[in-house]
BALOBA-1460 file (C-alpha; in Angstrom, 3 decimals):
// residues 288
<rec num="1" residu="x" x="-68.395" y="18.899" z="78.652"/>
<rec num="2" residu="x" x="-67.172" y="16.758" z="75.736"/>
<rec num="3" residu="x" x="-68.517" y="13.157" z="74.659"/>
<rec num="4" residu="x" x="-66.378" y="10.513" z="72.987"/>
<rec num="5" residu="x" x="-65.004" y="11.212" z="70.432"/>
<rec num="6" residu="x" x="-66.454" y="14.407" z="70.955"/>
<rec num="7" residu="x" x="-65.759" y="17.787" z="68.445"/>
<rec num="8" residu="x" x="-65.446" y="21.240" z="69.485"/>
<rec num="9" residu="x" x="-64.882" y="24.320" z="67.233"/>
<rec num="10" residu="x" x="-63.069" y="27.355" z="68.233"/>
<rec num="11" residu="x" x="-64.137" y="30.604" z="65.769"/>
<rec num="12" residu="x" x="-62.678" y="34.229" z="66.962"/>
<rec num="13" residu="x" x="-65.073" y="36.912" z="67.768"/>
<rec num="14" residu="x" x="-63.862" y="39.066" z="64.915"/>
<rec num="15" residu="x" x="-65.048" y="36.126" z="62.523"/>
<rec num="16" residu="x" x="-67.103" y="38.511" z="60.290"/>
<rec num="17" residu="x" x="-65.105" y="41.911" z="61.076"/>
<rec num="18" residu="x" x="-64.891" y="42.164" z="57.301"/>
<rec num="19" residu="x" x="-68.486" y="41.827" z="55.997"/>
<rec num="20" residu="x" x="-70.371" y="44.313" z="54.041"/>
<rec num="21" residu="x" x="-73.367" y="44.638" z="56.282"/>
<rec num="22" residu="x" x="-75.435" y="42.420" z="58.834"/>
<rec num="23" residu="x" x="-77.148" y="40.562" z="55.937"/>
<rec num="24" residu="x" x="-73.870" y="39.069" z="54.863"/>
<rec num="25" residu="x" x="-72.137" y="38.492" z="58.274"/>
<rec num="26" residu="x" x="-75.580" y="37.057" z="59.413"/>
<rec num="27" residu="x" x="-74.980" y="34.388" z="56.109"/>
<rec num="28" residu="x" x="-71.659" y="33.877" z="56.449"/>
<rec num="29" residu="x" x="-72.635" y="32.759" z="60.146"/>
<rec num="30" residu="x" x="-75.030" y="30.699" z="58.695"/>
<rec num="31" residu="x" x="-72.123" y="28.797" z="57.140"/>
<rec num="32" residu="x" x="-70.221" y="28.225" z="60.255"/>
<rec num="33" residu="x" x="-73.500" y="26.829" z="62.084"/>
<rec num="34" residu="x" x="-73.890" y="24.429" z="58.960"/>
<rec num="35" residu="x" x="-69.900" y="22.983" z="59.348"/>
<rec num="36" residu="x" x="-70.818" y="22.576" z="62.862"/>
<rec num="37" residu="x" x="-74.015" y="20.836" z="62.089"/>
<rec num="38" residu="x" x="-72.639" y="18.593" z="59.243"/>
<rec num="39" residu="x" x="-69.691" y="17.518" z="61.053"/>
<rec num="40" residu="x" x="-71.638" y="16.553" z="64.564"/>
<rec num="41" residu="x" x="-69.714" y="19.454" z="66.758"/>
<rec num="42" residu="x" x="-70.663" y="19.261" z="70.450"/>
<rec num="43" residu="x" x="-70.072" y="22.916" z="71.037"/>
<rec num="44" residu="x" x="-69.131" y="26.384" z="68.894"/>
<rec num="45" residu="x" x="-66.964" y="28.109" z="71.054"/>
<rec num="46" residu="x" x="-66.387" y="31.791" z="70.445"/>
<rec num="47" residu="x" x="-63.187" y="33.091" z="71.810"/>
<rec num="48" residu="x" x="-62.084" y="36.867" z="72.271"/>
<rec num="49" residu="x" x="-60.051" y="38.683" z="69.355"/>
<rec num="50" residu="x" x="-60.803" y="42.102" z="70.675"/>
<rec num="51" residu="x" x="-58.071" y="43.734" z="68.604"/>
<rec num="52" residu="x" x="-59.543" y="42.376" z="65.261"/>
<rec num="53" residu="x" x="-63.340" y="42.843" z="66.367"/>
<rec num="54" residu="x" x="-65.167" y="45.611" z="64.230"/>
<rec num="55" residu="x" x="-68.600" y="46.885" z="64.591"/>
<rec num="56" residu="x" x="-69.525" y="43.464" z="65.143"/>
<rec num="57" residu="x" x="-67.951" y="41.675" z="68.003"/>
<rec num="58" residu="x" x="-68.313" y="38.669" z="70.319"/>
<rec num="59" residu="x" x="-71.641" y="38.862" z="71.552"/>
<rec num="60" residu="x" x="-72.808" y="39.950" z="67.508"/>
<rec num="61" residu="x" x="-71.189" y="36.387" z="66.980"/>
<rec num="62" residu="x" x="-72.410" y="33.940" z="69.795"/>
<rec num="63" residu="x" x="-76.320" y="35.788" z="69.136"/>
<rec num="64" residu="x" x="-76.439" y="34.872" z="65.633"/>
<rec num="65" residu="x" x="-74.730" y="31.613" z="66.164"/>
<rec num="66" residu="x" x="-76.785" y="30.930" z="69.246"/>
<rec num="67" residu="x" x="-80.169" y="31.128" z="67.226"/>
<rec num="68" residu="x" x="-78.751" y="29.007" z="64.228"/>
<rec num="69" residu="x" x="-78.089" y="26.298" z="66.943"/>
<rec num="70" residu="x" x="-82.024" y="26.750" z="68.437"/>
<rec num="71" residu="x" x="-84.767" y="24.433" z="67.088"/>
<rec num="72" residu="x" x="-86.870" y="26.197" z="64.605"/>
<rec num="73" residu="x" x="-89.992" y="25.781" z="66.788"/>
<rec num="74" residu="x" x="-88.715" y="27.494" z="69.950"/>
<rec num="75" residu="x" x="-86.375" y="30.275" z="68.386"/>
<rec num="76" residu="x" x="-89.446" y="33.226" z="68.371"/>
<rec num="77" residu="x" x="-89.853" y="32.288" z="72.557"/>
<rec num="78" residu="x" x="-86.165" y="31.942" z="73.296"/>
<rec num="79" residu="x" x="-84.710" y="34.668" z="71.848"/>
<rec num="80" residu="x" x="-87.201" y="37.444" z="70.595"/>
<rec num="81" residu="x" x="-87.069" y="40.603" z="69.066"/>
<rec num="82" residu="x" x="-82.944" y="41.670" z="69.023"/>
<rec num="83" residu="x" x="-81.001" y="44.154" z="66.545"/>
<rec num="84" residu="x" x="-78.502" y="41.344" z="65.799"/>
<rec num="85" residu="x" x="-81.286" y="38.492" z="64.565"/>
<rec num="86" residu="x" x="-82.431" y="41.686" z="61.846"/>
<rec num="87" residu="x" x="-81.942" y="38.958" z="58.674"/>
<rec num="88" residu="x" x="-81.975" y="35.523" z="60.283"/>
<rec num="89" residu="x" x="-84.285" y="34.851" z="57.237"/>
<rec num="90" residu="x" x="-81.198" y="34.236" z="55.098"/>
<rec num="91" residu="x" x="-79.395" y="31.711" z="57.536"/>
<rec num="92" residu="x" x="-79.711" y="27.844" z="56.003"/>
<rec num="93" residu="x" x="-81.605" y="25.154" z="57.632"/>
<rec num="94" residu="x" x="-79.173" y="23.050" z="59.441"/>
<rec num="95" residu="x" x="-81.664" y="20.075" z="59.266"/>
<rec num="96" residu="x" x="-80.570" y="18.414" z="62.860"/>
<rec num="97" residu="x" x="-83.173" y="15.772" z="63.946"/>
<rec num="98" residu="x" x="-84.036" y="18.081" z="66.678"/>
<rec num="99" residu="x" x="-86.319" y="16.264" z="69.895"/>
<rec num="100" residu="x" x="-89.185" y="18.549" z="71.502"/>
<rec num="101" residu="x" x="-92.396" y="17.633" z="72.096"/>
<rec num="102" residu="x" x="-94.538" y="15.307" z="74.412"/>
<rec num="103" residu="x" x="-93.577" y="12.259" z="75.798"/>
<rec num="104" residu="x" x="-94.682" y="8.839" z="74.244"/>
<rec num="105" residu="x" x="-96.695" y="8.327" z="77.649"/>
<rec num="106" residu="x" x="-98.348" y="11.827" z="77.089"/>
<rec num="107" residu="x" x="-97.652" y="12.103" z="81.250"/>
<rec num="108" residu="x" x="-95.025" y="14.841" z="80.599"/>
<rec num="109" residu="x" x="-94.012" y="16.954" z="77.857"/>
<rec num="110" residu="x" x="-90.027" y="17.833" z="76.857"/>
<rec num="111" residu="x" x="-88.991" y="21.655" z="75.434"/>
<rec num="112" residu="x" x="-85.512" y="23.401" z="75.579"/>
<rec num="113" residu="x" x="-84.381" y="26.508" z="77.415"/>
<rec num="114" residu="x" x="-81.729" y="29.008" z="77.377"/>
<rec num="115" residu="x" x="-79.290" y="30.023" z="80.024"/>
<rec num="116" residu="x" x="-79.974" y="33.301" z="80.347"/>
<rec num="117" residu="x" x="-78.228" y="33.859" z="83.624"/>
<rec num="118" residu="x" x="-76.066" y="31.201" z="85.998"/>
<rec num="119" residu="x" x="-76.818" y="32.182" z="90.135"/>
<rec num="120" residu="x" x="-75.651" y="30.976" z="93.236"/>
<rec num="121" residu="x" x="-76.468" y="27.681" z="94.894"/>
<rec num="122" residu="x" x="-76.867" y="25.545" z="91.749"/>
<rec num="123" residu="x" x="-80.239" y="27.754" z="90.251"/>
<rec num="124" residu="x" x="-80.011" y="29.323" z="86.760"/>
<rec num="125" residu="x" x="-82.249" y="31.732" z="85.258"/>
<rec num="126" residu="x" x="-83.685" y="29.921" z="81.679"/>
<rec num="127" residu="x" x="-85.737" y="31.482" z="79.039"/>
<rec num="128" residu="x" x="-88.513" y="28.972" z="77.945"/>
<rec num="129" residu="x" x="-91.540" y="28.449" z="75.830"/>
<rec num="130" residu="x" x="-92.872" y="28.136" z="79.609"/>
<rec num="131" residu="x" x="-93.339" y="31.924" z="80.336"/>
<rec num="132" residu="x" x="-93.015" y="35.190" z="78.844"/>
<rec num="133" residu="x" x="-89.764" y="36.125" z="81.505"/>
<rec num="134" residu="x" x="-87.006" y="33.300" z="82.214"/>
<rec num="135" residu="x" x="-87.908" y="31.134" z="85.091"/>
<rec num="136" residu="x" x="-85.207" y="29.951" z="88.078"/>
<rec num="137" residu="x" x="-84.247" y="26.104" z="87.561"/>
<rec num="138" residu="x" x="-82.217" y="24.094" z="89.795"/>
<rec num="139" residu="x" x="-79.439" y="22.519" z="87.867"/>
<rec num="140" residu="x" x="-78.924" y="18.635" z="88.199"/>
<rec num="141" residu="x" x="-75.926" y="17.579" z="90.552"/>
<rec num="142" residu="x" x="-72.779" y="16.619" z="88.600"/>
<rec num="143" residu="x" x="-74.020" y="19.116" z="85.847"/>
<rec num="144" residu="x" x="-72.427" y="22.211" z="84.512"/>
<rec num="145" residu="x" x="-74.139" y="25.374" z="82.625"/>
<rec num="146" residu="x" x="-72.540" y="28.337" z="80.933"/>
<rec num="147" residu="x" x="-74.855" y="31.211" z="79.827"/>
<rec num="148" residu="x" x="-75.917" y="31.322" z="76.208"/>
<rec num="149" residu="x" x="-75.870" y="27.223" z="76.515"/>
<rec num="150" residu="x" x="-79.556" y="25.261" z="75.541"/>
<rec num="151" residu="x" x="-80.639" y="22.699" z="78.302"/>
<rec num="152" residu="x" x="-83.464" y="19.995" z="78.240"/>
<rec num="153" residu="x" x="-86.638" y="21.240" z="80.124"/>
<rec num="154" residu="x" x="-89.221" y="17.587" z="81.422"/>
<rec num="155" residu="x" x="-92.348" y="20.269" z="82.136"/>
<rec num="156" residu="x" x="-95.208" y="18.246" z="84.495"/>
<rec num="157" residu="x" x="-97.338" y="20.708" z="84.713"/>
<rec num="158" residu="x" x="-97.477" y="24.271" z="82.901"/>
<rec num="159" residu="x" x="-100.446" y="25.633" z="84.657"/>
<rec num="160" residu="x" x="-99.061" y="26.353" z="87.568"/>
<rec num="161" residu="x" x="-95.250" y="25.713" z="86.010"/>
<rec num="162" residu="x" x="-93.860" y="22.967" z="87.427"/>
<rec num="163" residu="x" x="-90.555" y="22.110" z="85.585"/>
<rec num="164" residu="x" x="-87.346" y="20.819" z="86.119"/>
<rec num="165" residu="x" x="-83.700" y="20.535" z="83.889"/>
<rec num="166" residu="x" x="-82.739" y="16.985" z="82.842"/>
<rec num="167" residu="x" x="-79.490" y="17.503" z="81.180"/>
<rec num="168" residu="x" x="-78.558" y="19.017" z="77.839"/>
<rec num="169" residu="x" x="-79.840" y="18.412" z="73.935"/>
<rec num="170" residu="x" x="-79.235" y="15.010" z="72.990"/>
<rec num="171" residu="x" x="-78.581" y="16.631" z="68.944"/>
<rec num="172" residu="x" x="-77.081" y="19.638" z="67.590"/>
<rec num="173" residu="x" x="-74.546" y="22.002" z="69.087"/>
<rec num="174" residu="x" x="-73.802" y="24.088" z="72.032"/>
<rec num="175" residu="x" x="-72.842" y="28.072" z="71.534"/>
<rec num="176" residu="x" x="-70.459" y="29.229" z="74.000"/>
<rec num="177" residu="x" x="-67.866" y="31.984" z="75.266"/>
<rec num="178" residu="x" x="-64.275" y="31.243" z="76.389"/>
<rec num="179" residu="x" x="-60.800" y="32.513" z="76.260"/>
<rec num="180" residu="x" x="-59.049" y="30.217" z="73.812"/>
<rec num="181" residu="x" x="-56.759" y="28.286" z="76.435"/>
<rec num="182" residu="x" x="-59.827" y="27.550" z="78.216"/>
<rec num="183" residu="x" x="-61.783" y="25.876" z="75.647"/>
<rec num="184" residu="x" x="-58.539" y="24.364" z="74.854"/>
<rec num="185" residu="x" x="-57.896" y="22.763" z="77.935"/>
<rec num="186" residu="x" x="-58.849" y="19.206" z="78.454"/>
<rec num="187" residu="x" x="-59.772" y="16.285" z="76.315"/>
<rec num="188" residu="x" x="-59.429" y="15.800" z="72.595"/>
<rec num="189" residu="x" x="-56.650" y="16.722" z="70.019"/>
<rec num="190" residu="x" x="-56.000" y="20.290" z="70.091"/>
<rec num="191" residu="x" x="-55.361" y="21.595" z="66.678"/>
<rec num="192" residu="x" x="-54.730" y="25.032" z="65.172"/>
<rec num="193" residu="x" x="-55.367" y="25.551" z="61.923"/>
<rec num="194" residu="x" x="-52.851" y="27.693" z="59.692"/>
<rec num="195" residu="x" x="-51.340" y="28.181" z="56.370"/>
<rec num="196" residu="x" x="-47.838" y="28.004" z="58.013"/>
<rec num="197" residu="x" x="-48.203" y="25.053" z="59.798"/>
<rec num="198" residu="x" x="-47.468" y="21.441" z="59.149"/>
<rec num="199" residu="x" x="-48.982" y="20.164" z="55.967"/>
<rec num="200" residu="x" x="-51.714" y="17.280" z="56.116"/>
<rec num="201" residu="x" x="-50.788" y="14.712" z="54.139"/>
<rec num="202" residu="x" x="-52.682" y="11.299" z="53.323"/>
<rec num="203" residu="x" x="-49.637" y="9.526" z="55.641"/>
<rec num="204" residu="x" x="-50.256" y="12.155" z="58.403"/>
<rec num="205" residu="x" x="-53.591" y="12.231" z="58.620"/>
<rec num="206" residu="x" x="-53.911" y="8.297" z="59.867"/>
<rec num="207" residu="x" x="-51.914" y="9.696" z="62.651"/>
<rec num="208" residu="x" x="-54.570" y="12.378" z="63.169"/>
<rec num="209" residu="x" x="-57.404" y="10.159" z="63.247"/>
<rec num="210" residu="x" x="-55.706" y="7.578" z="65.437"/>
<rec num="211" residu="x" x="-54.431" y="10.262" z="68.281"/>
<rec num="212" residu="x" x="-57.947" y="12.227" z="67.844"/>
<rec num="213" residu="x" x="-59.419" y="9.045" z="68.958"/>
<rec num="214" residu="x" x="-57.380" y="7.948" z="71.587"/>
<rec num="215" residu="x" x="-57.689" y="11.433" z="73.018"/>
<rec num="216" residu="x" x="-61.333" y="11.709" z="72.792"/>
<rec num="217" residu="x" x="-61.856" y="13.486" z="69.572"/>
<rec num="218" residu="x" x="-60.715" y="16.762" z="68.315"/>
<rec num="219" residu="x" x="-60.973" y="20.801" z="69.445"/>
<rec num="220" residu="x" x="-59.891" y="22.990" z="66.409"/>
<rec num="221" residu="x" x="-59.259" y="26.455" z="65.899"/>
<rec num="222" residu="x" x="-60.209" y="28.694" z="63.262"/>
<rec num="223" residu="x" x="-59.336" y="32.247" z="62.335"/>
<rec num="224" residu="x" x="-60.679" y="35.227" z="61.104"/>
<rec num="225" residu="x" x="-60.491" y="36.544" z="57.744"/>
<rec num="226" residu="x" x="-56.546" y="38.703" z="56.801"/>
<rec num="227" residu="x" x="-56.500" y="37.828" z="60.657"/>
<rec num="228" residu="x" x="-55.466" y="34.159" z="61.518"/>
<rec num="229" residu="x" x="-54.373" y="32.457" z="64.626"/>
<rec num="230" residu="x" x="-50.927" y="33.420" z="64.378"/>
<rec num="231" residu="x" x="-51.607" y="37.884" z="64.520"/>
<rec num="232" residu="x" x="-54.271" y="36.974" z="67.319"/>
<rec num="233" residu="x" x="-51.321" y="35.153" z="69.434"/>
<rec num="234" residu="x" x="-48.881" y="37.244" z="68.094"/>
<rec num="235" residu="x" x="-46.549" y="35.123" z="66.582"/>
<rec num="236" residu="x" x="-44.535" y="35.498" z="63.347"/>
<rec num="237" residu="x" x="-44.726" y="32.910" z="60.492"/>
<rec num="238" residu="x" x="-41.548" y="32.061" z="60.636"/>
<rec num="239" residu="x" x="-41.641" y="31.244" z="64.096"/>
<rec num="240" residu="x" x="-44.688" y="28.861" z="63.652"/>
<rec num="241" residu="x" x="-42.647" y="27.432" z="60.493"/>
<rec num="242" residu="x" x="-39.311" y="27.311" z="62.414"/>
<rec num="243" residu="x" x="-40.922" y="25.166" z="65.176"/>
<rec num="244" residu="x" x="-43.213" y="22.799" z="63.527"/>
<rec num="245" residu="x" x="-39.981" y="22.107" z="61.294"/>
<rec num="246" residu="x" x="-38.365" y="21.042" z="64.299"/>
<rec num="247" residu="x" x="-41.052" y="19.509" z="66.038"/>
<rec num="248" residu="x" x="-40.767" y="22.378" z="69.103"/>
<rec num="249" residu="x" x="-44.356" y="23.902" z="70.894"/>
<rec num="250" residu="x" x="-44.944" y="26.921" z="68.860"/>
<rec num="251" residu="x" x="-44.120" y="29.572" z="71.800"/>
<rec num="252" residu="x" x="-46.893" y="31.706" z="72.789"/>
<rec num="253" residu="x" x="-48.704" y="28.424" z="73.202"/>
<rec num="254" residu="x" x="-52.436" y="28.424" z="74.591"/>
<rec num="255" residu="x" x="-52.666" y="24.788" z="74.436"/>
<rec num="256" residu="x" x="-52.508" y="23.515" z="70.944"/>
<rec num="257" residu="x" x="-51.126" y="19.762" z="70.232"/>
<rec num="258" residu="x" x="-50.300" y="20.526" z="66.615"/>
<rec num="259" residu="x" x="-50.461" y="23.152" z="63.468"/>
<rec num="260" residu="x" x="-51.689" y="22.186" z="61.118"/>
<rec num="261" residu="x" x="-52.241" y="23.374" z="57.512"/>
<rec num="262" residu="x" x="-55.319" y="21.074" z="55.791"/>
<rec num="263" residu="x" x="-55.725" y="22.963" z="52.680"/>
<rec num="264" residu="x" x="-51.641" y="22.250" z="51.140"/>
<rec num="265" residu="x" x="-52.019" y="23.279" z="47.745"/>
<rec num="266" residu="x" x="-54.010" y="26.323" z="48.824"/>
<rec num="267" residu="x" x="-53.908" y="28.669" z="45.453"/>
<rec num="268" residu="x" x="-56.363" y="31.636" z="46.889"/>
<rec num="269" residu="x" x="-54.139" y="34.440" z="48.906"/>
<rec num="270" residu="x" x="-56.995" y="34.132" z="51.238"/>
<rec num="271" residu="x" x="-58.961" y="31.235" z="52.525"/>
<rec num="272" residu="x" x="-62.481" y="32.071" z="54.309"/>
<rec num="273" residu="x" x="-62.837" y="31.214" z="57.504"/>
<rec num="274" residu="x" x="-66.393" y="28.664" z="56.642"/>
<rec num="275" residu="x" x="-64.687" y="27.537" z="53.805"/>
<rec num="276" residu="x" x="-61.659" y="26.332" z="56.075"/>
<rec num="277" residu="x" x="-64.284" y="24.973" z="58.336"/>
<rec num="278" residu="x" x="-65.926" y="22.532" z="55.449"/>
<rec num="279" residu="x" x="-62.285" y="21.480" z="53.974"/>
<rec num="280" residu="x" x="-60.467" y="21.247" z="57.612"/>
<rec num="281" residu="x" x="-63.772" y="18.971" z="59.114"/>
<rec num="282" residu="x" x="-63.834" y="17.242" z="56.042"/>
<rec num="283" residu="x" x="-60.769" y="15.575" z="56.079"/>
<rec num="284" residu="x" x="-60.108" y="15.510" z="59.831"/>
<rec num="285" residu="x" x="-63.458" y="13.405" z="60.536"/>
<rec num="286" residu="x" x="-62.638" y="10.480" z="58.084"/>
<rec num="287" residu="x" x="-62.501" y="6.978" z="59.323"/>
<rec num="288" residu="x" x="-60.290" y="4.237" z="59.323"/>
């Protein structure tokens, strides 16, 4: 599900357990879909932190996240009327060159969808511009759909519908659900990000860049705020400390390659989780 030197971020579903009120977890969502957007992330994966979720939990998370990532044009059809989208009005533009419309032949025209629902024998159930319910589409061999994920509708005919799924957006990001060691496991550098882990340094991270690369780009984990990565896994600081000292896994491990620690000279108690986003991103996509 990853390209070359692909990106994937990993954000807890307790990510705005601390705001106010809906209008300010709704923005501070808003900020997480921008990182993502700025920094070319193939998919926004929210993982379970059940003990840390408040009123607001996972499905709060991927909803509001989930519309961000939706082109403008088709957000009314794909997701309608729901308690969570109250004050989308405040989330930013993420200005991604999205690509709907008609074809330049005019023969065919091209529109998105949302899993809504993945069924037995290759058929998933996709909300559309197409019709007011979610229609049953066959899903390409070789191809794999979660639910909550966008896919590429090629419509021939609308009147009677007449459609067919020809893979997934070519821009933007993918909103999905997954236990962290799952959207951990296979390619790319796995990083978690925490003050107590190793410090990035301008020596270190041309390492980074060079491993990130050979292993197909990065996935990177995020915590939530008073509530990092270490409390959800249940580790101590001084364990995480103790082993990246001496180069040893940090024990729980769900898969990480490294910690890592991107903002060194941190001076706030408490770093927000989209303001780790735009500082860890920021450094870790450089080039050579």
């Amino acid at each position: 599900m990853r390209t070359e030197d692909g990106l994937t971020i990993c954000v807890p579903s307790s990510l705005v357990r601390e705001a106010e009120d809906d209008r300010e977890a709704t923005r501070k969502l808003g900020y997480v879909a921008r990182a993502a957007a700025v920094f070319r992330a193939d998919r926004l994966v929210v993982f379970p932190d059940r003990e840390g979720d408040g009123r607001r939990g996972g499905e709060y998370v991927r909803t509001v996240l989930g519309y961000a990532a939706t082109p403008p044009e088709l957000r009314k059809d794909l997701w309608g009327q729901r308690d969570e989208l109250r004050y989308v009005g405040v989330l930013p533009p993420l200005r991604v060159p999205w690509r709907t419309g008609s074809t330049p032949s005019g023969e065919e025209s091209k529109t998105q969808g949302l899993v809504t629902e993945v069924g037995p024998e290759g058929r998933v159930r996709v909300n559309s511009p197409l019709r007011e319910h979610p229609i049953s589409l066959l899903v390409p061999s070789g191809m794999e759909v979660e639910q909550g994920e966008r896919v590429t509708i090629r419509v021939s005919s609308r009147e009677p519908v007449r459609a067919r799924i020809t893979g997934k957006p070519e821009v933007g990001f993918q909103v999905a659900a997954a236990d962290l060691s799952e959207a951990l496991a296979g390619d790319g550098l796995a990083v978690a990000t925490s003050r107590h882990g190793a410090e990035l340094s301008v020596s270190r991270l041309g390492d980074l860049v060079s491993d990130a690369r050979e292993a197909g780009g990065y996935t990177v984990a995020f915590g939530a705020p008073e509530r990092g990565l270490p409390e959800m896994l249940g580790l101590s600081p001084d364990r995480i400390r103790s082993a990246v000292a001496d180069g040893r896994p940090v024990e729980p491990d769900p898969g990480f390659d490294l910690w890592l620690n991107t903002i060194p000279a941190q001076a706030s108690e408490v770093v927000r989780t989209e303001e780790a986003l735009f500082a860890t991103l920021g450094s870790l996509t450089l080039t050579e």
